[in-house]
N, C-alpha and C positions, 0 to 999 in steps of 0.2 A: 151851218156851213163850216166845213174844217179850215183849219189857219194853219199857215205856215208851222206854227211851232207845235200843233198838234203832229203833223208830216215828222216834224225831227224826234218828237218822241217817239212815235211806234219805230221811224230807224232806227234810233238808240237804243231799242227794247233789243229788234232783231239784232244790230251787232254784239250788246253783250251776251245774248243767249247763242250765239254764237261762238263768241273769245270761250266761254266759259263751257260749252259744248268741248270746244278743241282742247282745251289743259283739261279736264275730265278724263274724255277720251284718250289722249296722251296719259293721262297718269295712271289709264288702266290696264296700258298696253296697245291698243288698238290705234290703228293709225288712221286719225278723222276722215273720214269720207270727201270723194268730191265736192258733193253737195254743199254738204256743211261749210267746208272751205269757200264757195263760190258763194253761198248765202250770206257769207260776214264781208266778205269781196263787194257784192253788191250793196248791202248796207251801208258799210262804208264810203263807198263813192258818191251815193247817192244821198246822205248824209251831208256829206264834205258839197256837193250840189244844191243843197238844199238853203245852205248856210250864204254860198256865194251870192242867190237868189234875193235874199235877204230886204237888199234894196232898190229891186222890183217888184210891181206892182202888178201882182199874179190877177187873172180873171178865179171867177167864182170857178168856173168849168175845169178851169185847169190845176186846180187847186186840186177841187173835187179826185181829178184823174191820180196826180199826185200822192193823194193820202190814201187812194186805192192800192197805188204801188205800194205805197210806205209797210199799208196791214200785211200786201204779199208779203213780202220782205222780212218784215218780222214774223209769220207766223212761217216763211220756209226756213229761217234758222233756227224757229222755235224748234218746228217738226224734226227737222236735220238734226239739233242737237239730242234729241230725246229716243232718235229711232237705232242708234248703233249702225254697225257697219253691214248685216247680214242681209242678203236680199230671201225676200218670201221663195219658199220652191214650189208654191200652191202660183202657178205662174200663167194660170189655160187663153189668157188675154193676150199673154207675150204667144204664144201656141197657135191660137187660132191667127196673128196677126202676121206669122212667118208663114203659116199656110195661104191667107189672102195672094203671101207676096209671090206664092208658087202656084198660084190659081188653081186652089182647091180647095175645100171646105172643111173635110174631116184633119186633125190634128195628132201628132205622135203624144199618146197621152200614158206614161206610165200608172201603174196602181195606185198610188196618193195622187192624182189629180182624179177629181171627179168627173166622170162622160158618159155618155151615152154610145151604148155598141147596138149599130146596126149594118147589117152585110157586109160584116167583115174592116166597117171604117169604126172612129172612133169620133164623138163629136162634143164639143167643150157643152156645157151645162147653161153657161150665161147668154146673155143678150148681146151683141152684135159691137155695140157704138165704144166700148171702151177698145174694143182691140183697133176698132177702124182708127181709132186716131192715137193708136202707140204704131202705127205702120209706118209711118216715118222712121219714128227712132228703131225699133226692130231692119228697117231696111238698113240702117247704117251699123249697128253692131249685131246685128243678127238674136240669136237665140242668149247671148249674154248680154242683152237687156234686162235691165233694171226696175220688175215690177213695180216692186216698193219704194225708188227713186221717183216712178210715175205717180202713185200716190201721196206722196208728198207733195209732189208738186200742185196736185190736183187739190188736197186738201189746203196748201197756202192758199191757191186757187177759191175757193169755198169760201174760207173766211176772211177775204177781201170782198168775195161779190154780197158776204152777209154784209158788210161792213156797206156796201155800195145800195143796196136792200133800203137800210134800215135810214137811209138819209129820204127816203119818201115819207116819212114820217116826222112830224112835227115832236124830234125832240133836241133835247139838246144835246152841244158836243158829247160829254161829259157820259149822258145818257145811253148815245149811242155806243160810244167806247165801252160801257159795263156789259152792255147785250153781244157787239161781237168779242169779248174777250170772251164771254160765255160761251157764246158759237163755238169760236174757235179752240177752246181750253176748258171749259166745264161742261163738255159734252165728249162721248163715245166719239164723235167726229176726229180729236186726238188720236187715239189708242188706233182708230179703225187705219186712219194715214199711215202711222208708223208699222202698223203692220205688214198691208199692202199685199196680201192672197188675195186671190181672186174677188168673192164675194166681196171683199172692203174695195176696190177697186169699182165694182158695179155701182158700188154706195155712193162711195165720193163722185164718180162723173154725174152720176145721177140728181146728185145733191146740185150739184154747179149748176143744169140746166132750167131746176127748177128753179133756182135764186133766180136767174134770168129771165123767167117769164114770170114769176111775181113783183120784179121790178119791175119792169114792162106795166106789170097790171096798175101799180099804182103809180105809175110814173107816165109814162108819155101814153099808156094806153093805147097800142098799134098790132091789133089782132091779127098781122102776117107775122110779126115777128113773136107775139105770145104763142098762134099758135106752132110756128118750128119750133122755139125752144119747149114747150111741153112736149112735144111731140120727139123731141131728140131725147128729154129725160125719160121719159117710155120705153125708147130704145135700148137704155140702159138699166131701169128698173120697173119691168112689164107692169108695176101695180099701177103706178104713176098715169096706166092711160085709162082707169078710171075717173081720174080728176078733173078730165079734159071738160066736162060739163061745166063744171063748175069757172073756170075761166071765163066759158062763154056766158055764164050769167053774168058774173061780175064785171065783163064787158059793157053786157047792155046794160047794166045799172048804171054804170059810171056816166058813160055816153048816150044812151038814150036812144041810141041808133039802132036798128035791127039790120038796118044793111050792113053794119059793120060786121055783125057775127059771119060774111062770107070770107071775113079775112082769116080764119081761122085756118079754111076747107086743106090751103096748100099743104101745109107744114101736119094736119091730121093725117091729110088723105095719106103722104107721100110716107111718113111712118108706117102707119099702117099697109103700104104695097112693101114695102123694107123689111115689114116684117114676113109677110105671107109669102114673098118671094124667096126669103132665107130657108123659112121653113118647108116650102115644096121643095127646095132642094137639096134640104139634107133627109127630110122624113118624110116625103110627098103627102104633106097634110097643110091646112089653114094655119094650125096654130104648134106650136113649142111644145114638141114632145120629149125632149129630153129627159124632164126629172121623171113624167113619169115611165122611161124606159130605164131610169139608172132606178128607181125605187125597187126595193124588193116585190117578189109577185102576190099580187091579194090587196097591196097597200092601198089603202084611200087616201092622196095624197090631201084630199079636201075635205074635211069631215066635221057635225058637230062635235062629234067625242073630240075633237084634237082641241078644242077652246078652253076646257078648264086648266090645262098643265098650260098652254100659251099666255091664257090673261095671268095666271099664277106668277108666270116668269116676266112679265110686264108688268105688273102691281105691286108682288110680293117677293119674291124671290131673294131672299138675305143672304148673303157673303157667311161662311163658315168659323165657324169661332172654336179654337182649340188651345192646347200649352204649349203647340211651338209659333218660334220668332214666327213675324210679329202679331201673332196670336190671332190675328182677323185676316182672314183670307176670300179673295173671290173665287166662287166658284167655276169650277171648270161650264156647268151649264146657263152660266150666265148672272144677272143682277138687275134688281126693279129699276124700271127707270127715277121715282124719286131715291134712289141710293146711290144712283149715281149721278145725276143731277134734279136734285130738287128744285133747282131755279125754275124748273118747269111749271112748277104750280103756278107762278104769276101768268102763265097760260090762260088760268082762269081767272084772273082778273077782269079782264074786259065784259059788258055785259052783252049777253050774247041775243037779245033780243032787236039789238040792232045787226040790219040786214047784212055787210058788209063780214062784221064779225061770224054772226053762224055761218055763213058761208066759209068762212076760212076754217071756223069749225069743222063743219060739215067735211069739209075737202081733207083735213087732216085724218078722219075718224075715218072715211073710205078707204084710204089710203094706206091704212094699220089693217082695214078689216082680212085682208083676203091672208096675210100673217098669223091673224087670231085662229085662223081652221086651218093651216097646216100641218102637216103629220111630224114638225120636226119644229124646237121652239130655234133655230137657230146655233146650236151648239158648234164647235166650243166658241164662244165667246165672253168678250169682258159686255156687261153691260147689257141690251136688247137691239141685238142687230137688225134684228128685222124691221124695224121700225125704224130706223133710222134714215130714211128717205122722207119720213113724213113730218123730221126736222124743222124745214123752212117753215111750215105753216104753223107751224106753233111759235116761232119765234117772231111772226109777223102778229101772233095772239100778244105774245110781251109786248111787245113794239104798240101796239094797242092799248093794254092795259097801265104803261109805264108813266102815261098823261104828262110827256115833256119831261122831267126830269127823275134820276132816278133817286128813287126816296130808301132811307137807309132799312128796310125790310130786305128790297131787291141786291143792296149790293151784300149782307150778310150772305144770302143765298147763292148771289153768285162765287163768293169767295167760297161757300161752303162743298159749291158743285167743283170746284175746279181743284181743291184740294183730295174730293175723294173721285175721280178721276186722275189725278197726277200718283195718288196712294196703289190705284188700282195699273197705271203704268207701270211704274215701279216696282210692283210686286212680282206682276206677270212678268217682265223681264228678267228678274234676278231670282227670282224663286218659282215660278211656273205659278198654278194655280191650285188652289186649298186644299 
């Protein structure tokens, strides 16, 4: 259970990474972002809050809620200080979200956003749920909304609910702080917020909903609520509704119940009519035809031939090495996932012969599979985008494997993932890629 003084350190993290964001930014010419400024704002208040607290005598719950804000808080200044002032022009979520608000579907989509053209309309590529809920913010500044402001946020968002996640599990404070700092800073999960195009916008909501129905899972276990939130992360990263089984097992295992698994049907069903509804009305079909109307003609967008360059760029795929600054570069088509965070291997840690575990297994490896036979490994990116949805369930494998406290193999690792991630930030921003 978190303590007060763990609440005032992650403050204290987000305000320095804040202060130290803003004299950066000042001294590079750039004038700090709202964001960033409102990020050290809330830290500080809340901080200065925290302290007044002091001598009262907080409930467990509330504490809990508390050091949820605190992780926000520090990783939206984290994010805010590391992402610069520029907003993504790859924006088709701000697009489709201004079209909602004009009650129509198809979107004004220049040459750099990717769409699909049919009769003469033009139609965004992604899934539905990340634009439905920037519709607020788009309805009050219109078209000069702030994708990558929205990503940020979403990804502070992430690594508080990992942070909220990982308290289902029996470990300690200590413990759990090493695995969401990983979450939140020695994973793709970083680099993908501050970017904030499209496709990383899909990621991040995605990522959020499944942290919430894995909580769910091992927490209060209430299969109406597990099953909307799977069913909303689906919304946002179509692979995600292959998982859905796998809930419903680890439902009935926990509980024992078989009637419970009718708690799922709401939040499945209503997805899935969300989804076939979207799509009768932009392509009069069942299912998402976009990619394959933008794919060039002849492609198989599904294919075994497409697995050996995909697992390649997911296992192997090495950053470029040459004689100019600073000599190690990532490449423009991407990077293995242990090269950019190792700490994954503790994934396999846990022994998977227990039920519980392949199951999360299991769900993890479906969830990468339908990325493994695509016609495209995800380019450009830092890292393995594609897989990056199927995050949570590995870090539920850590969480498993870490047996209560973390022993000094894991925090090497983590320190090891968050430094060549912060390398791979840094790079990409000031020098592009290799």
């Amino acid at each position: 259970m978190p303590t007060l003084a763990d609440c005032q350190r992650w403050l204290a993290a987000g305000l320095i990474a804040a202060v130290i964001g803003v004299i950066v930014m000042w001294r590079l010419g750039e004038y700090p972002s709202r964001l960033l400024v409102g990020s050290g704002l809330i830290a500080f208040i809340t901080l200065y809050a925290t302290y007044a607290l002091r001598g009262i005598d907080l409930t467990p719950a509330r504490l809990e809620v508390l050091s949820e804000f605190a992780v926000f808080a520090m990783f939206l200044a984290f994010y805010a200080a590391t992402a610069g002032n520029d907003s993504s022009p790859f924006n088709a979520h701000i697009r489709q979200a201004y079209s909602f608000l004009r009650g129509h579907l198809w979107i004004d989509a220049p040459n750099y956003i990717e769409h699909a053209q049919l009769g003469g309309y033009s139609y965004q590529l992604h899934p539905l749920l990340p634009a439905f809920i920037l519709m607020p913010a788009v309805a009050v500044w219109g078209m000069d909304t702030n994708q990558t402001v929205a990503a940020i946020i979403f990804g502070a968002i992430d690594a508080a609910l990992a942070w909220r996640m990982l308290g289902r599990f029996r470990l300690a404070n200590s413990a759990r702080t090493w695995l969401a700092v990983f979450f939140g800073a020695g994973t793709i999960l970083w680099s993908e917020s501050i970017n904030g195009g499209s496709w990383e916008v899909s990621m991040v909501v995605a990522i959020a909903f499944t942290l919430l129905a894995l909580d769910e899972t091992f927490g209060a276990v209430r299969p109406l609520w597990i099953g909307i939130f799977a069913g909303l992360a689906a919304l946002a990263r179509y692979d995600l509704a292959f998982v859905w089984p796998f809930y419903a097992v680890l439902v009935y295992w926990r509980a024992r119940k078989i009637r419970d698994l009718a708690g799922f049907i709401p939040g499945f069903a209503i997805a899935a009519i969300v989804y076939v509804v979207f799509n009768e009305l932009r392509y009069h079909s069942l299912f998402d035809r976009g990619v394959f109307i933008f794919a060039p003609p002849g492609s198989r967008l599904f294919a075994l031939d497409h697995f050996p360059g995909n697992i390649y760029t997911l296992l192997f795929m090495a950053p470029s090495v040459n004689g100019n600054f600073p000599y190690i570069h990532p490449t423009f088509g991407g990077q293995a996932l242990i090269l950019t965070s190792p700490a994954f291997v503790l994934a396999l840690r846990p022994s998977f012969r227990k039920f519980e575990t392949g199951m999360i297994a299991l769900a993890a490896l479906v969830a990468m599979t339908p990325s493994l036979f695509y016609f495209t490994n995800g380019f450009s990116q830092f890292g393995t985008r594609h897989y990056l949805h199927a995050f949570p369930f590995l870090l539920v494998l850590m969480a498993i494997g870490v047996h209560r406290r973390a022993d000094q193999m894991t925090r090497i690792l983590v320190v090891a993932s968050i430094l060549l991630i912060a390398f791979g930030v840094w790079h990409i921003r000031w020098y592009g890629y290799g």
